[in-house]
MDAnalysis code that builds the backbone (N, CA, C; Angstrom):
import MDAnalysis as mda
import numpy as np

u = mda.Universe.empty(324, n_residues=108, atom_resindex=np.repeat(np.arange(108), 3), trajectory=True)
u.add_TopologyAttr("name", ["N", "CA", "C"] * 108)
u.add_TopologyAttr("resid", np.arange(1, 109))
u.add_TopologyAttr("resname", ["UNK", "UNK", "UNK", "UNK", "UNK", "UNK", "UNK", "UNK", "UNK", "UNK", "UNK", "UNK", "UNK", "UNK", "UNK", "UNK", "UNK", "UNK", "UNK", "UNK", "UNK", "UNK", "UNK", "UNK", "UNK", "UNK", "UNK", "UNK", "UNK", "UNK", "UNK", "UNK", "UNK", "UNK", "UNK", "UNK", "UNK", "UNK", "UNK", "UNK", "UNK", "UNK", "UNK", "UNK", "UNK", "UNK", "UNK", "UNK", "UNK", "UNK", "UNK", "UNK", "UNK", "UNK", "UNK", "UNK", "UNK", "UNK", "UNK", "UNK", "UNK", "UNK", "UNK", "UNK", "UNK", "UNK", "UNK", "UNK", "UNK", "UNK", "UNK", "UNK", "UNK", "UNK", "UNK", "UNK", "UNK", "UNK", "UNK", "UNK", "UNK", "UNK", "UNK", "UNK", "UNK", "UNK", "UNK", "UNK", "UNK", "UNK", "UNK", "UNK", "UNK", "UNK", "UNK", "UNK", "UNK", "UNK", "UNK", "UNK", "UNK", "UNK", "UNK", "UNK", "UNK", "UNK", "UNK", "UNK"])
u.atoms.positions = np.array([
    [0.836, -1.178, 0.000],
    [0.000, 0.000, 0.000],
    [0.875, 1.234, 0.000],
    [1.997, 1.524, -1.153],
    [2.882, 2.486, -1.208],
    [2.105, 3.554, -2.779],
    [2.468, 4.797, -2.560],
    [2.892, 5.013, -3.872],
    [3.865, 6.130, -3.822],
    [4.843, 6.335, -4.659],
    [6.117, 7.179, -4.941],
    [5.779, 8.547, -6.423],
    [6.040, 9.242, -5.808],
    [6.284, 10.322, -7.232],
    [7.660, 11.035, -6.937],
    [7.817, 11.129, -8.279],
    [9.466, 11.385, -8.335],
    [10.246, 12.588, -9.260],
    [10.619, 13.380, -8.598],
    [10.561, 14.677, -9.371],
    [9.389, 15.753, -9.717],
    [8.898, 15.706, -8.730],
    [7.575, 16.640, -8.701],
    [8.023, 18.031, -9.333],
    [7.287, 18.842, -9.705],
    [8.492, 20.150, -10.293],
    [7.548, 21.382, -8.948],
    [7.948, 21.159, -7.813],
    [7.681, 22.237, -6.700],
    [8.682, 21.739, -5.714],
    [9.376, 22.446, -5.167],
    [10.168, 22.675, -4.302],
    [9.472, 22.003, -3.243],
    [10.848, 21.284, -2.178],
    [9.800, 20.182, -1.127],
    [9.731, 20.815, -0.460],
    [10.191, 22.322, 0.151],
    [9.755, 23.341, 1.421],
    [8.280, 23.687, 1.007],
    [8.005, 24.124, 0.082],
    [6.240, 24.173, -0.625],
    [5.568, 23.473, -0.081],
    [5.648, 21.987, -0.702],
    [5.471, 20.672, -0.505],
    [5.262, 19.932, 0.882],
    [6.281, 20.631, 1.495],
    [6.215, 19.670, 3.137],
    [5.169, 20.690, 4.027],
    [4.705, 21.779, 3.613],
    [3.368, 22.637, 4.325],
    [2.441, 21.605, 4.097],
    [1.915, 21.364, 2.958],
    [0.935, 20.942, 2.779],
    [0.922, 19.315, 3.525],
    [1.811, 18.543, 3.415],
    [1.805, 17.085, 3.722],
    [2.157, 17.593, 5.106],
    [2.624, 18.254, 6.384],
    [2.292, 18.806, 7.173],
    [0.867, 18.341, 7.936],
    [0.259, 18.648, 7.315],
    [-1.466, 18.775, 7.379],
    [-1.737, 17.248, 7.350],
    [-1.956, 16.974, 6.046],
    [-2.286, 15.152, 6.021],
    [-1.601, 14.391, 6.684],
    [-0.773, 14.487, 7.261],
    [-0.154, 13.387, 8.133],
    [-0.510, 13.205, 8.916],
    [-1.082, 11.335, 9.124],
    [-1.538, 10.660, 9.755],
    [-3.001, 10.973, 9.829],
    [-3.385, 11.472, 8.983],
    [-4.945, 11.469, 9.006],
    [-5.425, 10.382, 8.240],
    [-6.909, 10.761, 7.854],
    [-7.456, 9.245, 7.022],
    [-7.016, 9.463, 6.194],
    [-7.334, 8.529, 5.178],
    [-6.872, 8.562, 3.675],
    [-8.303, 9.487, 3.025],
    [-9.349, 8.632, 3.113],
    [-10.598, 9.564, 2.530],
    [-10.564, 11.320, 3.249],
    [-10.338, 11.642, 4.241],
    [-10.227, 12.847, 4.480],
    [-9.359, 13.585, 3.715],
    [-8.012, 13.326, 3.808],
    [-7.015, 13.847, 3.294],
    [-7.481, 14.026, 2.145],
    [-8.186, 13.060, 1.244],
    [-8.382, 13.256, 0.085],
    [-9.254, 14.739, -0.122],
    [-10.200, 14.522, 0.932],
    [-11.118, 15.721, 0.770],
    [-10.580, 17.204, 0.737],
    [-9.732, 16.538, 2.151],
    [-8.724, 18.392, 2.484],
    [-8.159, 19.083, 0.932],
    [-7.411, 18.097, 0.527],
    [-6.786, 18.307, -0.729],
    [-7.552, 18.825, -1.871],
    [-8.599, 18.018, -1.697],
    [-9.127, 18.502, -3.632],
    [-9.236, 19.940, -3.386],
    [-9.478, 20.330, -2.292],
    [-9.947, 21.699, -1.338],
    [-9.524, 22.670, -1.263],
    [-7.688, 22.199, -0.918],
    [-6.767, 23.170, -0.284],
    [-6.567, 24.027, -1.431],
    [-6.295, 25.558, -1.415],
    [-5.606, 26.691, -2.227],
    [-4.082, 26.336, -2.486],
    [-3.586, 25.531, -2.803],
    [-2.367, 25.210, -2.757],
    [-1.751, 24.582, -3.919],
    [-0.500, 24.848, -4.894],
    [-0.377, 23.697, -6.270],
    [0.049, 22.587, -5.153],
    [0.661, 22.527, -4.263],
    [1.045, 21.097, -3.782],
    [-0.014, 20.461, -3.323],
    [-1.473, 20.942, -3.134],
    [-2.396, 19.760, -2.778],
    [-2.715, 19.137, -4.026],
    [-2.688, 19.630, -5.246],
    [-3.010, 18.891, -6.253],
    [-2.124, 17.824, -6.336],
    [-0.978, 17.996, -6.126],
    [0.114, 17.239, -6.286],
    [0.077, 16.012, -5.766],
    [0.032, 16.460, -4.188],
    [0.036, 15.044, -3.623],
    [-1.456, 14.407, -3.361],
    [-2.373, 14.994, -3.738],
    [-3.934, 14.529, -3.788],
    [-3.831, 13.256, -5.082],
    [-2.824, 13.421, -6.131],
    [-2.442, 12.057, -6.960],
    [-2.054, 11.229, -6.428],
    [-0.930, 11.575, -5.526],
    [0.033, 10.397, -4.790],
    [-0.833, 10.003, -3.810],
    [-1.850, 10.253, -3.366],
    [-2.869, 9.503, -2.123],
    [-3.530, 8.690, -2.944],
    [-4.150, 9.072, -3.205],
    [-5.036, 8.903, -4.539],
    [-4.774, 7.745, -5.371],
    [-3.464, 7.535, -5.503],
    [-3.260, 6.507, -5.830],
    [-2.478, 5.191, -5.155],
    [-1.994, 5.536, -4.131],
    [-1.724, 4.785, -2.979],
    [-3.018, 3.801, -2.416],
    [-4.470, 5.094, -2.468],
    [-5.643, 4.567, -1.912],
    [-5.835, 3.365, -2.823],
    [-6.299, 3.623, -4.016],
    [-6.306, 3.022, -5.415],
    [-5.145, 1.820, -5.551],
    [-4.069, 1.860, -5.016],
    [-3.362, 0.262, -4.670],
    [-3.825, -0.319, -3.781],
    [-3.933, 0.289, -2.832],
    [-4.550, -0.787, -1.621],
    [-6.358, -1.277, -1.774],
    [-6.518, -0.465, -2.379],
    [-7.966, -1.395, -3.044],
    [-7.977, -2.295, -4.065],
    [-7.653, -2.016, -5.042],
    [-7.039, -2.908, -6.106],
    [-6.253, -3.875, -6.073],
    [-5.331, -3.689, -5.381],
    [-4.199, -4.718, -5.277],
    [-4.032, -5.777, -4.192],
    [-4.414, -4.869, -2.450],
    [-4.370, -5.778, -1.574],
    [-5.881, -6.174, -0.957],
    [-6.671, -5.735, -1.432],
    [-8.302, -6.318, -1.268],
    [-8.575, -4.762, -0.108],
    [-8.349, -4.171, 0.182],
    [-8.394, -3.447, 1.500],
    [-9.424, -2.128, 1.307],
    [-10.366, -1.878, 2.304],
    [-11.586, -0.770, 2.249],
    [-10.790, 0.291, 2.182],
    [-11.543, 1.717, 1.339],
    [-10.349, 2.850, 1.414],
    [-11.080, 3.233, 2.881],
    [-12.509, 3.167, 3.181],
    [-12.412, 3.910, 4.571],
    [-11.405, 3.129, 5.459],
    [-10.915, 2.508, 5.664],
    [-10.189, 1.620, 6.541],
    [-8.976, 2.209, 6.385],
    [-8.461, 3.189, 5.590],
    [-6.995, 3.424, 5.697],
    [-6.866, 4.500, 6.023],
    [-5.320, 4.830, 6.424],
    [-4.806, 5.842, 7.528],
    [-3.312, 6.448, 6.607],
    [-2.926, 7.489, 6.598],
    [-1.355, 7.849, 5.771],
    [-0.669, 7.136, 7.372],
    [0.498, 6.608, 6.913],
    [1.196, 5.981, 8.025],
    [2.520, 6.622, 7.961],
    [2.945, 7.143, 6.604],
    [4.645, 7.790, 6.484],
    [4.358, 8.215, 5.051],
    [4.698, 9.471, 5.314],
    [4.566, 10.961, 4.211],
    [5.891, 11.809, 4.179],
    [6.776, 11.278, 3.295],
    [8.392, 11.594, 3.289],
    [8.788, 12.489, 2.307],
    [8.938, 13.595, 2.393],
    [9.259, 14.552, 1.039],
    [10.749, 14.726, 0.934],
    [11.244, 13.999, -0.117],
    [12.939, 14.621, -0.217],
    [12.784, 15.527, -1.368],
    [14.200, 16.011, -1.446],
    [14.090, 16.925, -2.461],
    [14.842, 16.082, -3.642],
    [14.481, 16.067, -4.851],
    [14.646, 15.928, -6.447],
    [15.871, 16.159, -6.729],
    [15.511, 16.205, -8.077],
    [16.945, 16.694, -8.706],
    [16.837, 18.212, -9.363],
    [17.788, 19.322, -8.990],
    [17.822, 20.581, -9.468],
    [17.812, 20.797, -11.228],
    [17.143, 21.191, -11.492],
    [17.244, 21.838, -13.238],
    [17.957, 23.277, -12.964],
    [19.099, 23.539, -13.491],
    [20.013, 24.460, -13.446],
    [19.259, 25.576, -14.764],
    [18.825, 26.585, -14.928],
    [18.663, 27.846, -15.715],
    [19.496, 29.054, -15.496],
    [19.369, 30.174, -16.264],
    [20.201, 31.160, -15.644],
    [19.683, 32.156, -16.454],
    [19.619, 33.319, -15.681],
    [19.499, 34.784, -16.205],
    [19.913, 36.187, -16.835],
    [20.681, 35.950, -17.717],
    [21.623, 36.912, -18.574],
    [22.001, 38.488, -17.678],
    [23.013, 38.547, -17.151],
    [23.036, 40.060, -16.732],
    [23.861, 40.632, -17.247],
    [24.435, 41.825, -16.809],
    [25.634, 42.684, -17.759],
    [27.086, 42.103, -17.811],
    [27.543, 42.666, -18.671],
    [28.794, 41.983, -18.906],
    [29.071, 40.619, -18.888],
    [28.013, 39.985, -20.044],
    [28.019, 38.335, -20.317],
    [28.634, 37.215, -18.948],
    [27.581, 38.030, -18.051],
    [27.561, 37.419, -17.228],
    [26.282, 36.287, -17.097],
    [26.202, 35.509, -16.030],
    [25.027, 34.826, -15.400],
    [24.574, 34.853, -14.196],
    [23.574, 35.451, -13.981],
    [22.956, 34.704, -12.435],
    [22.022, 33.268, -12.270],
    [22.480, 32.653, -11.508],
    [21.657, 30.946, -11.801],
    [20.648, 31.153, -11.644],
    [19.383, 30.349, -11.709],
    [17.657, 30.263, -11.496],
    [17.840, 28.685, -11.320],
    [17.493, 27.996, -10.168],
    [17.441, 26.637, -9.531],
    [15.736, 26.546, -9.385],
    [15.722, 25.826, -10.315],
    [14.109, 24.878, -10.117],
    [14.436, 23.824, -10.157],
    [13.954, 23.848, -8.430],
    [13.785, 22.312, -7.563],
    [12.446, 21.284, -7.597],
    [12.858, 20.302, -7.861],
    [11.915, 19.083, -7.245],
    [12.170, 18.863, -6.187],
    [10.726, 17.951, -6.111],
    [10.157, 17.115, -4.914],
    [9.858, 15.300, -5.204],
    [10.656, 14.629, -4.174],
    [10.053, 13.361, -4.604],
    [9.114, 12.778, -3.479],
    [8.361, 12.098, -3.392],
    [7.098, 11.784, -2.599],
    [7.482, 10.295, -2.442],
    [7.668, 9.938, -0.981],
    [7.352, 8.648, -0.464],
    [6.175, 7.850, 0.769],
    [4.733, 8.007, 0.292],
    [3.566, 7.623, 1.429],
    [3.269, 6.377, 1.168],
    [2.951, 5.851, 2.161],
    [2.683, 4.365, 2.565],
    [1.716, 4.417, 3.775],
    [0.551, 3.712, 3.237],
    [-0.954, 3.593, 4.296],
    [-0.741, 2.301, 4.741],
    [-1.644, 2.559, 6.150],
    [-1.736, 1.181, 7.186],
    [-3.288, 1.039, 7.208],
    [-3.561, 0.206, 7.289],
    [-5.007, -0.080, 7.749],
    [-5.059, 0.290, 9.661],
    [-6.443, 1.325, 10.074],
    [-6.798, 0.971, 11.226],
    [-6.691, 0.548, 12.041],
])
């Protein structure tokens, strides 16, 4: 009852507000909070529940009311390096960070 996303394109300080919140709540709630929240990272990880829920029904026979987030792990990705032209053919960098997502539900 895992699911992983990998390279999310939002920074995991963004990211770890929101999973903040859902941790250790239900799974059907969380879901609700999320579709809900003002946030791009609830969309985000409202997939990764979402489909975690969606394994453990499918795969291990298990009720979604019956499940709980048990471990909601945000590391950070891999950096995409850009940069911003300034004077004298110079550069200033622009770092857009990912997020990778590791949740795993327990039953009740």
């Amino acid at each position: 009852m895992k699911a992983n996303a990998k390279n999310i394109r939002i920074s995991p300080k963004k990211l770890r507000v929101v999973a903040e919140v859902i941790r250790g709540m239900n799974a059907e709630q969380a879901l609700k909070f999320l579709k809900f929240a003002p946030k791009k990272g609830a969309d985000l990880l409202y997939k990764v529940v979402h489909s975690a829920v969606s394994n453990a029904v499918h795969n291990d026979s298990q009720k979604a009311d019956e499940l709980m987030i048990d471990t909601l792990i945000i590391t950070k990705g891999i950096v995409y390096k850009r940069g911003r032209p300034v004077s004298r053919g110079r550069m200033h960098p622009i770092l857009k960070r990912t997020s990778n997502v590791k949740l795993e539900l327990q039953v009740k």
